[in-house]
N, C-alpha and C positions, 0 to 999 in steps of 0.2 A: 387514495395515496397518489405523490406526484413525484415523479424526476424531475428538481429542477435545476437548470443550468444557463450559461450565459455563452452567446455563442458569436465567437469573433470571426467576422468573413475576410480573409487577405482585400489588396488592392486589386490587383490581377481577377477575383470574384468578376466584376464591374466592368474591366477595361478586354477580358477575353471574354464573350457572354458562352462560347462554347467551350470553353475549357473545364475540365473536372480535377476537383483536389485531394491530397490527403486529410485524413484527418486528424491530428494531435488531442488527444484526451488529459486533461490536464484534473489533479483531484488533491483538493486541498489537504491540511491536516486537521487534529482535531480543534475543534471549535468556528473553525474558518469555514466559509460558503462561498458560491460564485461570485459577490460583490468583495472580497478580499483582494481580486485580481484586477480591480477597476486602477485604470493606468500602468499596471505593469507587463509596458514595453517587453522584457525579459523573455516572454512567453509568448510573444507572437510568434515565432520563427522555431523552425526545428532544429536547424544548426546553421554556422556559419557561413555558408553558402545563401542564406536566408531563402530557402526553401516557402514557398510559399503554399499555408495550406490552414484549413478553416479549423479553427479552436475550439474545442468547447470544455468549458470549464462547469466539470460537474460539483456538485452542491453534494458533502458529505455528511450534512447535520439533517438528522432522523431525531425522533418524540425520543430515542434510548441514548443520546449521544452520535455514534457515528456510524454509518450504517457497515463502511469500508466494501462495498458495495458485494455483501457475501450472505447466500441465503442464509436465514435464519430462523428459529421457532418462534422469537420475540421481534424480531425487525422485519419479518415478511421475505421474502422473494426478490431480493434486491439487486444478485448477480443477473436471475433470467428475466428480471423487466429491462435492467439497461441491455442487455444481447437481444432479446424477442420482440422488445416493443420499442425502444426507446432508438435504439438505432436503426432498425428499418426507418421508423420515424422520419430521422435523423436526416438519411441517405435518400429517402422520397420527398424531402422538403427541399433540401440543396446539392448541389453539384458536386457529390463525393465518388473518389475514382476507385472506392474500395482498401484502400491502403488504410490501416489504425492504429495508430501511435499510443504508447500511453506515459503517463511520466506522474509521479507525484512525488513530494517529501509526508514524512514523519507516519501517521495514518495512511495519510493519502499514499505513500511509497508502500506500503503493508497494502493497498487497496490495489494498486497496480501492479503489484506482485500475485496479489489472489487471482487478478481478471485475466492475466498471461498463463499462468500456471491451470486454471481451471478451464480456461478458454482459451486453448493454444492456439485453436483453426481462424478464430475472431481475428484475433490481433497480431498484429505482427512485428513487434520490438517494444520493450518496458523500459523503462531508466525508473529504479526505484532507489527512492533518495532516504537516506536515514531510518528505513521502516521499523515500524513496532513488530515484538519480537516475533523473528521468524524461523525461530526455534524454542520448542518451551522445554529440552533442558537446560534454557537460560532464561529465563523468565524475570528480571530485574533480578537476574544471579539465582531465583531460584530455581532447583532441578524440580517439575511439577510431577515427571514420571517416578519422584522419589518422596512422593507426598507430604513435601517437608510445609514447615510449619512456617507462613509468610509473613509476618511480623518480624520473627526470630530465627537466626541462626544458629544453628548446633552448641556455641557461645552462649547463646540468649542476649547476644547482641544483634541491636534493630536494623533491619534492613532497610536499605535508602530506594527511594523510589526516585527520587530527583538531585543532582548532583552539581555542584560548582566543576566544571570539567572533568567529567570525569571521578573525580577523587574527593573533593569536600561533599560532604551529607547537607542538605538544607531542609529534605522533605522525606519521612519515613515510609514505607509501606502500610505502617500500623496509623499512623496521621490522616494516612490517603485513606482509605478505607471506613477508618474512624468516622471520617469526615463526612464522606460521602456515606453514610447510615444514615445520616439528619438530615439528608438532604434526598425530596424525594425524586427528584430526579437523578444527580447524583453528576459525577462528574467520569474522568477517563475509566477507573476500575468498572465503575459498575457499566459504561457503554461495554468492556472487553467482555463484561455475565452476559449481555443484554445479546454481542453475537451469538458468542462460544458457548454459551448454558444453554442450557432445556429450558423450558418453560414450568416453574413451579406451579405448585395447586393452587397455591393464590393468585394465580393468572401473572404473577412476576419472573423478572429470570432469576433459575438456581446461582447461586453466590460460589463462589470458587473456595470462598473461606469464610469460618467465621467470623463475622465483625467485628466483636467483642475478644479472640482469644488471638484469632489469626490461624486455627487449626484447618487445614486446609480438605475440602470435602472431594474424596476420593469416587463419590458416584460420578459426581458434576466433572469432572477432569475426564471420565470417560466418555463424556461429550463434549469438550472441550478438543480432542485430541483429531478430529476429523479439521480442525481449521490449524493444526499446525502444519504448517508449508511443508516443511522441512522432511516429515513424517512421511507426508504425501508427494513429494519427490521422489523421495527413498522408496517406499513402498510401488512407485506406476513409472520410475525413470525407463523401464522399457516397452512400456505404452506410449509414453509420450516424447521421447525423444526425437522421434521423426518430425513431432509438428514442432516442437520448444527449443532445439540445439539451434544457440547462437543466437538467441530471443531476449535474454536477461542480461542487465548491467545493473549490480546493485554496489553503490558509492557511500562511506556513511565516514563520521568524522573519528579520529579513535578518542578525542575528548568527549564523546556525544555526553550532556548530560544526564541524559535517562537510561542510561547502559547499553544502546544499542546497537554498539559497535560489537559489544562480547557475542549475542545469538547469529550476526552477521560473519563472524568468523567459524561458529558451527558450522553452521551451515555452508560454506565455502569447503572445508574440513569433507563433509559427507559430498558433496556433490567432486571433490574432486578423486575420493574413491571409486565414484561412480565415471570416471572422464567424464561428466559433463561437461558440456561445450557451455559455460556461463561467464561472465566479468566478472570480476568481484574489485573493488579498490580503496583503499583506506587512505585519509588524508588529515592533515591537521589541523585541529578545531572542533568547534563541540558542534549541538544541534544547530543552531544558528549562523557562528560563525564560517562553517564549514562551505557554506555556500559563498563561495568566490568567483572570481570569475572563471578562473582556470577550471573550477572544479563545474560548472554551468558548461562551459563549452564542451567538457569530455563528455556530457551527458549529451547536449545534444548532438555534439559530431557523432556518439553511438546510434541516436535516433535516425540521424539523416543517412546514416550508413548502411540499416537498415529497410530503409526507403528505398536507397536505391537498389537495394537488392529485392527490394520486393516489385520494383519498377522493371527489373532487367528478369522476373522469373514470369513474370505476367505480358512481357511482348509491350507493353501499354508508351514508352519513355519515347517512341517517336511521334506517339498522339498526342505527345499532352504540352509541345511545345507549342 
């Protein structure tokens, strides 16, 4: 098995040979790899200050779909090979001053939410953009701790998995699913079994639901329930708030069309029960459109904000001039 990724060196690399940098973690969404970012300027820089620091643009496509870089029974070890091996790696091949950024949309903002949240001491500020749901009593609107039925709603009207901002239906839950049964690979549902499930007796991962009914399997949810954030927030916010307060910025459109503005506002809901010290910001436009410019600069002025607080607790910001 391999990490792969593409790895941008600033100019300053070259013209200071002794100076050492941050490092910005950049992680696609689903279907996209590290040659998605070839030419996008966007992502060199951490914020407007243009902070100057080395990139590396990890590759989220695994044999299951996405790996969202979170251990698993069917995807392997994906969280402790990028922390144990991959980034020692990393930091012994080029001139990194310890500082680790991370930033993704869609998956990749669900993948950079897990790697802050699971690995508080690693890293040190997240910008998670649009992420896949980060609560599953909102799971494409369905409540999963209320083992309802994902096809249908209490109606026996079809749940949308994919949406014209928001509000128009184009693509069902029961469609998605359907679909992705014929296909052995399969496409996003079955990458979210291929994390969150166990591993079936047929050496596959357990299915969240049936294919065919949409009745949704209440063992499989109970392994399912270790990889919702939200959960485990709630559950360790006084374990972990000493390393995580002030670490998270999570930005998502309220048109998103895949409903992922609704578990984003759960989740904002419980953390601010708890004071969590986290961002949270809505803005206008769906998955796609949502990224403006406005909305790219909050995330990264977050990042670089975080920098330099991690610059001014480490002593490091009169060396690295």
């Amino acid at each position: 098995m391999t990490i792969d990724a593409a790895i941008l060196l600033p100019g300053q690399y070259y013209d200071s040979p002794e100076k050492k940098f941050p490092v910005l973690f950049t992680v696609s969404g689903y279907g996209g790899d590290y040659h998605y970012y070839s030419g996008d300027t966007s992502s060199r820089r951490i914020g407007i200050d243009t902070i100057p620091c080395i990139t590396v643009f990890l590759d989220g496509n695994c044999s299951l779909g996405h790996s969202v870089y979170a251990d698993s029974d069917n995807n392997g070890p994906w969280g402790d090979a990028l922390t144990k091996e991959f980034i020692p790696l990393l930091e012994n091949k080029f001139r990194c001053n310890g500082a680790r950024l991370l930033r993704g949309h869609s998956s990749g903002g669900w993948t950079v939410l897990w790697l802050q949240t699971q690995y508080p001491k690693v890293f040190n500020g997240c910008w998670s953009s649009s992420p896949d749901p980060v609560d599953f009593k909102d799971f494409s609107h369905v409540n999963l701790y209320n083992g309802e039925n994902i096809f249908y709603d209490k109606d026996s009207i079809l749940r949308s998995v994919a949406t014209v901002a928001g509000r128009i239906p184009w693509a069902s839950c029961k469609l998605a699913y359907q679909m992705e049964n014929v296909i052995s690979r399969g496409e996003q549902m079955h990458s979210f079994d291929a994390v969150f499930g166990g591993k079936g007796p047929n050496g596959n991962p357990e299915g969240i639901c049936d294919p065919l009914t949409g009745m949704m399997s209440k063992a499989t949810f109970e392994h399912w329930k270790k990889y919702d954030i939200s959960l485990n927030l709630r559950s360790n916010w006084e374990i972990l708030k000493n390393d995580l307060a002030g670490k998270i910025r999570i930005s998502v459109g309220e048109q998103d069309n895949f409903l992922l503005n609704s578990p984003v506002h759960l989740l904002e809901a419980e953390m601010k029960k708890l004071s969590a010290d986290m961002q949270f910001e809505y803005f206008p436009g769906d998955h796609f459109t949502v990224s403006t410019v406005e909305y790219r600069k909050k995330g990264f002025d977050f990042l670089a904000a975080k920098y330099k607080e991690w610059e001014i607790k480490n002593g490091t910001k009169k060396n690295l001039r």
